[in-house]
DSSP file (Angstrom, degrees, kcal/mol; ACC not computed):
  #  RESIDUE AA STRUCTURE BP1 BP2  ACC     N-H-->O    O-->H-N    N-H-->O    O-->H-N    TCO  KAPPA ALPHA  PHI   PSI    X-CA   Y-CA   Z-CA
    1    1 A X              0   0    0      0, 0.0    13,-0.3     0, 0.0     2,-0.1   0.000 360.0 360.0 360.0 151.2  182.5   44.3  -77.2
    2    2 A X        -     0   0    0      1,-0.1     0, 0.0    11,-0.1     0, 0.0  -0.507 360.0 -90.1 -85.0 139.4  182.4   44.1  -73.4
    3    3 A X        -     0   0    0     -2,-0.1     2,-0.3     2,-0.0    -1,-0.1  -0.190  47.6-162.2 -38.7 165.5  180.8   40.8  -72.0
    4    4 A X        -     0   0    0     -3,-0.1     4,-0.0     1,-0.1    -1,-0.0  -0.971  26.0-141.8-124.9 143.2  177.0   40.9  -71.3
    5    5 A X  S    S+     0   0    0     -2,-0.3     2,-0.5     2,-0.0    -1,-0.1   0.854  88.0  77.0 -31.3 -59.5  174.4   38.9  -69.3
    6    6 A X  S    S-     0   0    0     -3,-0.1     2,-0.4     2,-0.0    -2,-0.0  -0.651  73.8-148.8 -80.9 139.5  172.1   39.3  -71.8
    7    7 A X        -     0   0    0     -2,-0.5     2,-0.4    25,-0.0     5,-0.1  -0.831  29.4-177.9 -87.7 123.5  172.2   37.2  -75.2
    8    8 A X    >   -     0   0    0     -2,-0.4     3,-3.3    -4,-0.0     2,-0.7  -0.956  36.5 -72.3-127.5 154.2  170.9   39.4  -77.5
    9    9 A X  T 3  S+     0   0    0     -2,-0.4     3,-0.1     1,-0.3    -2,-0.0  -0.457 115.1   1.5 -53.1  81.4  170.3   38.7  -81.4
   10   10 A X  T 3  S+     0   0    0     -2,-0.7     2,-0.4     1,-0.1    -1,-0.3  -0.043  91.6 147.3  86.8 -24.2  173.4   38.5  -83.2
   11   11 A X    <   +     0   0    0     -3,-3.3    22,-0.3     1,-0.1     2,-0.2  -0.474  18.7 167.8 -90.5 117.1  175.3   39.0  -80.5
   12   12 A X        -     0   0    0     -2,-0.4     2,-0.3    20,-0.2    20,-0.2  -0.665  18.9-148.6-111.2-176.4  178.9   37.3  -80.4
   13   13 A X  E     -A   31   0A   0     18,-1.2    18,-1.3    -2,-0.2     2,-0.7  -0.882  18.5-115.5-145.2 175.6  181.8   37.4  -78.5
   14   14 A X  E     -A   30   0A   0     -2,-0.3     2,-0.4   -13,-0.3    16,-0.2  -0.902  33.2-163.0-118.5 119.8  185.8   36.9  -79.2
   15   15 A X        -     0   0    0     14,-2.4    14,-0.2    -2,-0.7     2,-0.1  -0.860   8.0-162.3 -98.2 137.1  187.6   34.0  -77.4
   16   16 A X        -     0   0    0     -2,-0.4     2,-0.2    91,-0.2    91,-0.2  -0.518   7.3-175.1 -97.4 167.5  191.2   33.0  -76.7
   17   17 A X        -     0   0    0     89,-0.1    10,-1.4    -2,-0.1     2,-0.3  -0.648  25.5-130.8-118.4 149.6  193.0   29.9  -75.7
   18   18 A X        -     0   0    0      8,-0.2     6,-0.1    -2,-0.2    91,-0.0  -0.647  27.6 -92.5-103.4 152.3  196.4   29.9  -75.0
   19   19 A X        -     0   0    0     -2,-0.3     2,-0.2     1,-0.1     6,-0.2   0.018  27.5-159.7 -57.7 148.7  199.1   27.7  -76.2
   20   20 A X    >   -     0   0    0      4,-2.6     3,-1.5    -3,-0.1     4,-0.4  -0.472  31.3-124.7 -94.6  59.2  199.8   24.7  -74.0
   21   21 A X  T 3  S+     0   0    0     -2,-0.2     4,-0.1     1,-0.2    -2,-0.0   0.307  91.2   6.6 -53.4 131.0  203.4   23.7  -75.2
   22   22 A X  T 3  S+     0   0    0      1,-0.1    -1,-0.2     2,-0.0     3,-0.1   0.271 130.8  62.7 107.5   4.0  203.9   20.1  -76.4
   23   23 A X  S <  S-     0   0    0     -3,-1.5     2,-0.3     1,-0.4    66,-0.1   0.652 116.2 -30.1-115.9 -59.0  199.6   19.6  -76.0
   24   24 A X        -     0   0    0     -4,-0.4    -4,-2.6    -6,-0.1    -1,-0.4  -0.977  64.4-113.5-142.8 164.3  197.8   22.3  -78.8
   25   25 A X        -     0   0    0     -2,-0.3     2,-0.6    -6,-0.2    46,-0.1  -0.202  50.9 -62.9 -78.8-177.8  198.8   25.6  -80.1
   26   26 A X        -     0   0    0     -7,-0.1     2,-0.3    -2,-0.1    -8,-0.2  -0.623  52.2-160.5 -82.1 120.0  197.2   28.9  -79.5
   27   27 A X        -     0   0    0    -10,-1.4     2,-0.3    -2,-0.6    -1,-0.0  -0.800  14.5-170.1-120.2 131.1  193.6   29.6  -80.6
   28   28 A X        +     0   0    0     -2,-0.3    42,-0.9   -12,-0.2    43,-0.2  -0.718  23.9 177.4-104.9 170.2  191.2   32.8  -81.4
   29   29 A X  E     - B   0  69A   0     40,-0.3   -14,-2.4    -2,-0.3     2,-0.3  -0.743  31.6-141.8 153.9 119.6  187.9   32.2  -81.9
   30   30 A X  E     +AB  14  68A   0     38,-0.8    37,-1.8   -16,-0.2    38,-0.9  -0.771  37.9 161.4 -76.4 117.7  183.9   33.9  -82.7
   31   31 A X  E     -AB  13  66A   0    -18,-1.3   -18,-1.2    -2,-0.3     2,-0.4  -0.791  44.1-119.5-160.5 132.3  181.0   32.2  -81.0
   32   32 A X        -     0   0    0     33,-0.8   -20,-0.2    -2,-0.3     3,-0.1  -0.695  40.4-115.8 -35.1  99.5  177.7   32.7  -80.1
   33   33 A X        -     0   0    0     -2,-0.4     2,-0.5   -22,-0.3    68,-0.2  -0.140  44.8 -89.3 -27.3 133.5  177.3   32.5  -76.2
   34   34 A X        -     0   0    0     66,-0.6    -1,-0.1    67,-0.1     2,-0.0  -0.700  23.6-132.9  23.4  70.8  174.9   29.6  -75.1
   35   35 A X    >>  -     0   0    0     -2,-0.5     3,-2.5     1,-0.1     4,-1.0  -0.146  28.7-120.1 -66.5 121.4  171.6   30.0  -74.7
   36   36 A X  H 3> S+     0   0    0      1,-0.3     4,-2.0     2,-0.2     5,-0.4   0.909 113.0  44.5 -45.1 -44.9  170.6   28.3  -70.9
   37   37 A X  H 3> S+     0   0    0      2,-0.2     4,-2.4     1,-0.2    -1,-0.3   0.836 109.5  57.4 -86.4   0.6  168.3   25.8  -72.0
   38   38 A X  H <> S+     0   0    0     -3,-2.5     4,-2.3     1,-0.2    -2,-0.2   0.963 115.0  44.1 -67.9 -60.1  170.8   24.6  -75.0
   39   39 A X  H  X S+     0   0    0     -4,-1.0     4,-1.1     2,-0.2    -2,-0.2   0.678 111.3  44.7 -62.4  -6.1  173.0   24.2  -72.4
   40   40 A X  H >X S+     0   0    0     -4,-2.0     4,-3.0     2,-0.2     3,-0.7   0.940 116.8  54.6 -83.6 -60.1  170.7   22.4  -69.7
   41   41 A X  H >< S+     0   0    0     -4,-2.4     3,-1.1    -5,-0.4    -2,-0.2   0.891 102.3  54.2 -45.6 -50.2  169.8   20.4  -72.9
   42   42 A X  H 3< S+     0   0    0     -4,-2.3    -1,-0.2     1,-0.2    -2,-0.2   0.847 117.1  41.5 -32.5 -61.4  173.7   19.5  -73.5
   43   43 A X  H X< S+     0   0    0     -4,-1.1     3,-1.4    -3,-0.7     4,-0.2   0.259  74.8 140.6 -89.8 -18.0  173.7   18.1  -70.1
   44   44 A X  T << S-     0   0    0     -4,-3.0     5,-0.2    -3,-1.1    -3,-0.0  -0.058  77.2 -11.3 -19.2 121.8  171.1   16.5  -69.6
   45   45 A X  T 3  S+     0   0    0      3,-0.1     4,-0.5     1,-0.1    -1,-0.2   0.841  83.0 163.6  -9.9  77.4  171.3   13.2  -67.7
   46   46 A X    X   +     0   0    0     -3,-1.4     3,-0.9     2,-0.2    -2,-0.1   0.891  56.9  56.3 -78.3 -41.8  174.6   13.5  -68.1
   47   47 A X  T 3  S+     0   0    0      1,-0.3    -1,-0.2    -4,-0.2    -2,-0.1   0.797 107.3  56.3 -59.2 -34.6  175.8   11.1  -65.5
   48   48 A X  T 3  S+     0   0    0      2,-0.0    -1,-0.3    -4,-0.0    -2,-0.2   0.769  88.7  82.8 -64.2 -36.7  173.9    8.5  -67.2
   49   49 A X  S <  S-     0   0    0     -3,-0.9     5,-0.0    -4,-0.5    -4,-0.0  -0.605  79.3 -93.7-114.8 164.1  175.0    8.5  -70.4
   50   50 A X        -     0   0    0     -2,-0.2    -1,-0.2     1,-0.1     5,-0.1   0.507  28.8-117.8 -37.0 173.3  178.1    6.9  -72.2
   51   51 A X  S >> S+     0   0    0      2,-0.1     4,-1.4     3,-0.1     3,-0.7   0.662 116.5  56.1 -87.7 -27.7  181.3    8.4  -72.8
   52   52 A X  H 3> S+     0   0    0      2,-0.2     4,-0.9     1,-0.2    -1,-0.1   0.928 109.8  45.9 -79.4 -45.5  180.8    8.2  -76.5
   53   53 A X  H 3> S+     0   0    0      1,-0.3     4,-1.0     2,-0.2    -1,-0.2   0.428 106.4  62.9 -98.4   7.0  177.4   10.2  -76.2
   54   54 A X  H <> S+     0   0    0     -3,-0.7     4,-3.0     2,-0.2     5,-0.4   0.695 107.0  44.8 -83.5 -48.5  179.4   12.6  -73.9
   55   55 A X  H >X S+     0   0    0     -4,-1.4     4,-1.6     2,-0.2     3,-1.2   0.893 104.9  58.7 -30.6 -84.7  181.4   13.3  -76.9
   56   56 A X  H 3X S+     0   0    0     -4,-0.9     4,-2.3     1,-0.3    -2,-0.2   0.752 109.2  45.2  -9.0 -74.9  178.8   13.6  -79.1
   57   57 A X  H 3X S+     0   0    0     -4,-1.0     4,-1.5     2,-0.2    -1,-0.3   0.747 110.0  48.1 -57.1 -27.1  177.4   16.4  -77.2
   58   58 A X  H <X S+     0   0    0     -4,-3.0     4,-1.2    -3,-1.2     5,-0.4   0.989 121.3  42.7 -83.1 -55.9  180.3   18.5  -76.4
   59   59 A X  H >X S+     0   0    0     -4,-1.6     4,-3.1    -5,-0.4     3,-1.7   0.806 108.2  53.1 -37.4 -56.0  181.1   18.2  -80.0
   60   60 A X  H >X S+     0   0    0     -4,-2.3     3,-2.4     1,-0.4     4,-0.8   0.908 112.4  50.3 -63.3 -80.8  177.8   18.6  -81.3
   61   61 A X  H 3X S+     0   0    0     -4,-1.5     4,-1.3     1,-0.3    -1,-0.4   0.511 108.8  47.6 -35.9 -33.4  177.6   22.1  -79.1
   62   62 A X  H <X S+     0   0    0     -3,-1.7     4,-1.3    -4,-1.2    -1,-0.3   0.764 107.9  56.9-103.5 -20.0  180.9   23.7  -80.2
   63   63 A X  H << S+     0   0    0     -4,-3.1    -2,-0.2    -3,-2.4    -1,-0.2   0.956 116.0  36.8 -53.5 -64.5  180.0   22.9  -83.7
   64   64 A X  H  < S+     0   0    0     -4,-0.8    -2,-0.2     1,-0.2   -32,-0.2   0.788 119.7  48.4 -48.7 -33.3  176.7   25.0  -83.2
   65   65 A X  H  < S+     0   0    0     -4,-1.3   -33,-0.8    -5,-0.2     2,-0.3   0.927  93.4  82.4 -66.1 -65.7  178.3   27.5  -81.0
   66   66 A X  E  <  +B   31   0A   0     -4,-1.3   -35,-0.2   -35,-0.2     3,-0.1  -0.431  41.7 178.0 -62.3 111.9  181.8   28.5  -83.3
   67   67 A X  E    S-     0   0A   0    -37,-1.8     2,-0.2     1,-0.5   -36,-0.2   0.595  73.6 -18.2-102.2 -21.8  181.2   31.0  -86.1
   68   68 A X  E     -B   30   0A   0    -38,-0.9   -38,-0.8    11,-0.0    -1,-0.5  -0.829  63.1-171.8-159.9-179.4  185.1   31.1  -87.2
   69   69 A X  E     -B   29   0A   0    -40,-0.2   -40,-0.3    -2,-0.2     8,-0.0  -0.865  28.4-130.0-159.5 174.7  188.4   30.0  -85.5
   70   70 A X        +     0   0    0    -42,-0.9   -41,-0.1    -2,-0.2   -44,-0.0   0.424  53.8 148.1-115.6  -1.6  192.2   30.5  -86.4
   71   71 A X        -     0   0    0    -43,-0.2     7,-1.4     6,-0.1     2,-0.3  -0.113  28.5-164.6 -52.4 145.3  193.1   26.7  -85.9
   72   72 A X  E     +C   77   0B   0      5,-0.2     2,-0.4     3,-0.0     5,-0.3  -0.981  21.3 174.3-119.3 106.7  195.6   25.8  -88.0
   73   73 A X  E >  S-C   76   0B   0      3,-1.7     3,-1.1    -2,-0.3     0, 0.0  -0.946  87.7 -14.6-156.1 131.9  197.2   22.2  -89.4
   74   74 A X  T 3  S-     0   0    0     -2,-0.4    -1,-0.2     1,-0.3     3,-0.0   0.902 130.9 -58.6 117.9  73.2  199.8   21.7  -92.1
   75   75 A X  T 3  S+     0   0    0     -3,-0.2     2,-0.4     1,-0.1    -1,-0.3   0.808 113.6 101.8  37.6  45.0  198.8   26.1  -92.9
   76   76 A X  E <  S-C   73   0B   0     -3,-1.1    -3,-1.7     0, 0.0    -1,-0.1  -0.932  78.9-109.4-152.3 118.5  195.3   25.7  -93.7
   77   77 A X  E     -C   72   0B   0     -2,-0.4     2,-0.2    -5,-0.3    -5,-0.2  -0.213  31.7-118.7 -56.9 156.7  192.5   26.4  -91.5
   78   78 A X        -     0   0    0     -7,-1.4    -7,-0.1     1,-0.1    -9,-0.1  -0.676  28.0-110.2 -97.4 149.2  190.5   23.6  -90.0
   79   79 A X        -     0   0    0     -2,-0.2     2,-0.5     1,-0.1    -1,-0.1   0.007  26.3-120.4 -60.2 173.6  186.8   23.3  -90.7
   80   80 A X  S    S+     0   0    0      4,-0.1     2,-0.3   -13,-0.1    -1,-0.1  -0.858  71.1 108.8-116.0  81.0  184.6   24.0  -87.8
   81   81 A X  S  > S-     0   0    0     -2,-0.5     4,-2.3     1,-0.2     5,-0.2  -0.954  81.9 -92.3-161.4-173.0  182.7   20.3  -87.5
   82   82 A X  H  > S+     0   0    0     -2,-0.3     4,-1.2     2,-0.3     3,-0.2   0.977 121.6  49.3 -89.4 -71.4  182.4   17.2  -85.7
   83   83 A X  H >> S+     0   0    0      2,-0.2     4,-1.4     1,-0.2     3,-0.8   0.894 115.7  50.1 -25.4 -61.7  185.2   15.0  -87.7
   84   84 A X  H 3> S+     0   0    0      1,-0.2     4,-0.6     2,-0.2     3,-0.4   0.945 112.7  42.1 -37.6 -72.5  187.5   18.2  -87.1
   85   85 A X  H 3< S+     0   0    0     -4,-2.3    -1,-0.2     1,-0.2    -2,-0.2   0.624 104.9  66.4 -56.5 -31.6  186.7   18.2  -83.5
   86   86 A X  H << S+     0   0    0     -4,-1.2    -1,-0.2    -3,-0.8    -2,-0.2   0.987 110.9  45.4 -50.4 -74.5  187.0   13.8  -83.3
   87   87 A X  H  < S+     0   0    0     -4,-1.4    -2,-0.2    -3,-0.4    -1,-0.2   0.390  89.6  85.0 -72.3 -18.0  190.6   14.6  -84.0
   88   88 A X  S  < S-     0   0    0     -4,-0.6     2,-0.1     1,-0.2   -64,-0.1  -0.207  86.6 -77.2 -90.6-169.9  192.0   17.4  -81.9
   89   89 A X    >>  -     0   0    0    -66,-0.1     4,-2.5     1,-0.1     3,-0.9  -0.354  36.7-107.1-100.1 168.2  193.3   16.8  -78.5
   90   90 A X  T 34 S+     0   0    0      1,-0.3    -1,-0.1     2,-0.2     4,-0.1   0.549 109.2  39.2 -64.9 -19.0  191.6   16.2  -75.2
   91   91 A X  T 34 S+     0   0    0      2,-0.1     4,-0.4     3,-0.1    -1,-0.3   0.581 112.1  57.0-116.3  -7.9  192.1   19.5  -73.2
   92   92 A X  T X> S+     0   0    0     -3,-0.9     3,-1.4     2,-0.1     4,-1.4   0.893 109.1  44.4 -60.6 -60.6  191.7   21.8  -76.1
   93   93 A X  H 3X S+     0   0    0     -4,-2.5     4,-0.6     1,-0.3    -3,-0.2   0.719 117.0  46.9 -85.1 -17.4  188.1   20.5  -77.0
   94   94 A X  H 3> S+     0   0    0     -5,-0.3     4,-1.9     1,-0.2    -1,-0.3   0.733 109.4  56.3 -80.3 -26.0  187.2   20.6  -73.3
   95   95 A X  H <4 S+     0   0    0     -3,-1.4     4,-0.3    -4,-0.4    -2,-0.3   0.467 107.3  46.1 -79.0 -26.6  188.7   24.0  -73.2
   96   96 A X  H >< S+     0   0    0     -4,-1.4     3,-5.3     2,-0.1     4,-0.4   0.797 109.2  58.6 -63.3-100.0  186.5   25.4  -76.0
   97   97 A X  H >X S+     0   0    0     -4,-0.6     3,-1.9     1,-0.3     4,-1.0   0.418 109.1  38.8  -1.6 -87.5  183.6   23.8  -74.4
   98   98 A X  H 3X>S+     0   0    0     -4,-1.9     6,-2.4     1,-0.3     5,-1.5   0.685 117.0  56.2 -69.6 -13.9  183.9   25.5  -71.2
   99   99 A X  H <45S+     0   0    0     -3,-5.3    -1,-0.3    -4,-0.3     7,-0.2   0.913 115.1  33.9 -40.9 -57.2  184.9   28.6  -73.1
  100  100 A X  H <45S+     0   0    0     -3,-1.9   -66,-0.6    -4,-0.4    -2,-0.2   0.399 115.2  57.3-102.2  12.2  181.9   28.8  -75.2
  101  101 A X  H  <5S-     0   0    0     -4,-1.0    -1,-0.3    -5,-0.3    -3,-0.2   0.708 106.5-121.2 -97.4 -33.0  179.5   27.4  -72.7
  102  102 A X  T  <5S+     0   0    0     -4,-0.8    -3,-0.2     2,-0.3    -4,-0.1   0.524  83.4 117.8  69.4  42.0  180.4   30.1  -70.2
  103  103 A X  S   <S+     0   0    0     -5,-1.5     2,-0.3    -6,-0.3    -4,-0.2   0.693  82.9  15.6 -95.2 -13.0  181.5   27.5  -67.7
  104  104 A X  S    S-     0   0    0     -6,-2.4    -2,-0.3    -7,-0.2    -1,-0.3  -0.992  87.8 -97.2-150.7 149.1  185.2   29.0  -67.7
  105  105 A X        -     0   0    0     -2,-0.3    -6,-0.1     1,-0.1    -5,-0.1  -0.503  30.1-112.7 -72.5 135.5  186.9   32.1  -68.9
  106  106 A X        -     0   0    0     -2,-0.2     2,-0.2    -7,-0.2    -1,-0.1  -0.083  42.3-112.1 -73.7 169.1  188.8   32.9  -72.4
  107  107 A X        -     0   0    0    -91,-0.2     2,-0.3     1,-0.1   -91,-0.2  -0.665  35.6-101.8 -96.9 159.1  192.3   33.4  -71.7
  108  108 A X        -     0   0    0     -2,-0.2     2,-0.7   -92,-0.1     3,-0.2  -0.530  30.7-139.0 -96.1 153.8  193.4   37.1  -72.3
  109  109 A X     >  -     0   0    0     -2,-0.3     4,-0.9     1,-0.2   -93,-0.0  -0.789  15.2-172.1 -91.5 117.5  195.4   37.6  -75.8
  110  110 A X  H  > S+     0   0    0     -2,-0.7     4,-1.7     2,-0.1    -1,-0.2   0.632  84.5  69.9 -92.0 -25.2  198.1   39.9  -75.1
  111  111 A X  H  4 S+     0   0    0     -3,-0.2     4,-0.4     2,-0.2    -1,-0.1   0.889 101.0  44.0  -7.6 -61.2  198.6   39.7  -79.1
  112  112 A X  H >> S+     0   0    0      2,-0.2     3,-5.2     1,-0.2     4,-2.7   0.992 116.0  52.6 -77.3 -72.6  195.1   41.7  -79.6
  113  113 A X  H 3X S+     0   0    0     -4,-0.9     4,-3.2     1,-0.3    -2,-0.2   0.694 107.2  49.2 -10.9 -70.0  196.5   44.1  -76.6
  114  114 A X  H 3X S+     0   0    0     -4,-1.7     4,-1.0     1,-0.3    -1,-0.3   0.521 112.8  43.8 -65.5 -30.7  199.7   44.7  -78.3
  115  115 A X  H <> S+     0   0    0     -3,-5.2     4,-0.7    -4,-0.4    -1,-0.3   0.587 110.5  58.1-103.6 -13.8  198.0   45.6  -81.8
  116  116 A X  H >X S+     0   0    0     -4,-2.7     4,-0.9     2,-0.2     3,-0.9   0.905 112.0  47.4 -54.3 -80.4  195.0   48.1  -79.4
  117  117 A X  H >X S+     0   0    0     -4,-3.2     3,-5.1     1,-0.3     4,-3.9   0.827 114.4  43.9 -37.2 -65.2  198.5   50.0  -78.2
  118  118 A X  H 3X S+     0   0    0     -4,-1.0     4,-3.1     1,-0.3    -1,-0.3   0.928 116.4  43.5 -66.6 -29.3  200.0   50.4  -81.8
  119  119 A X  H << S+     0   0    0     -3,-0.9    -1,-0.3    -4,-0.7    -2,-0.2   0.654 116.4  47.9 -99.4  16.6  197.1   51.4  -83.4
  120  120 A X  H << S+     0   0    0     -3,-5.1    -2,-0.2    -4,-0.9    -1,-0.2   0.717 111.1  55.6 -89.9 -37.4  196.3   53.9  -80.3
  121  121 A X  H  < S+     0   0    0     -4,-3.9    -2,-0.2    -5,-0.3    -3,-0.1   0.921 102.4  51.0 -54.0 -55.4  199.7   54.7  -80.9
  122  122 A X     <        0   0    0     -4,-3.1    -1,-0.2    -5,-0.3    -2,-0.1   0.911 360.0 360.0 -37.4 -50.6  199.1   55.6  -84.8
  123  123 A X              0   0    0     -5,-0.3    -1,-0.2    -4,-0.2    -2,-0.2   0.392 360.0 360.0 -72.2 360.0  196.1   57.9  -83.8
């Protein structure tokens, strides 16, 4: 499905990030766009508040936000929660965020392309 403006009820969308080498691997992802005033709320006297409680909120948000994910660690997907999130690395989880916030764009999966073609190809 194409992006939209509008949020409509149900409505998700499919996100990429692309591998960094030697920082995180490469991640697909389901999430439910951002409603404006969850994010206003996210951000909220942001400049004020701790680093810890900066945390806390971007965490807090991608839990609510992420309906599946492909993340991976020792061949088992990783839960989608706040401990999970504690642990991965510092430009990934900032890199969701602005993904699933709609402050930055998912990167495009030539993967997904590559299986469009073959199975255009099939038809």
């Amino acid at each position: 499905m194409a992006t939209q403006a509008y949020i409509d009820d149900g409505y998700s969308e499919e996100g990429f990030i692309k591998e960094v080498p030697g920082i995180h691997q490469a991640c697909r992802f389901k999430y439910r766009p951002i409603m404006p005033g969850e994010y206003r709320e996210a951000l909220h006297h942001w400049s004020e508040i701790s680093a810890a409680e900066k945390s806390t909120r971007i965490n807090e948000t991608i839990v609510k936000l992420l309906e599946s994910w492909d993340l991976e660690f020792k061949s088992k997907i990783l839960p989608i929660d706040v401990a999970t999130l504690e642990r991965l690395k510092q430009p990934f989880v900032d890199r969701l965020f602005n993904v699933v916030t709609g402050s930055d764009i998912s990167d495009k999966d030539e993967q997904k392309k590559q299986v469009s073609k073959e199975k255009d190809a099939k038809n």
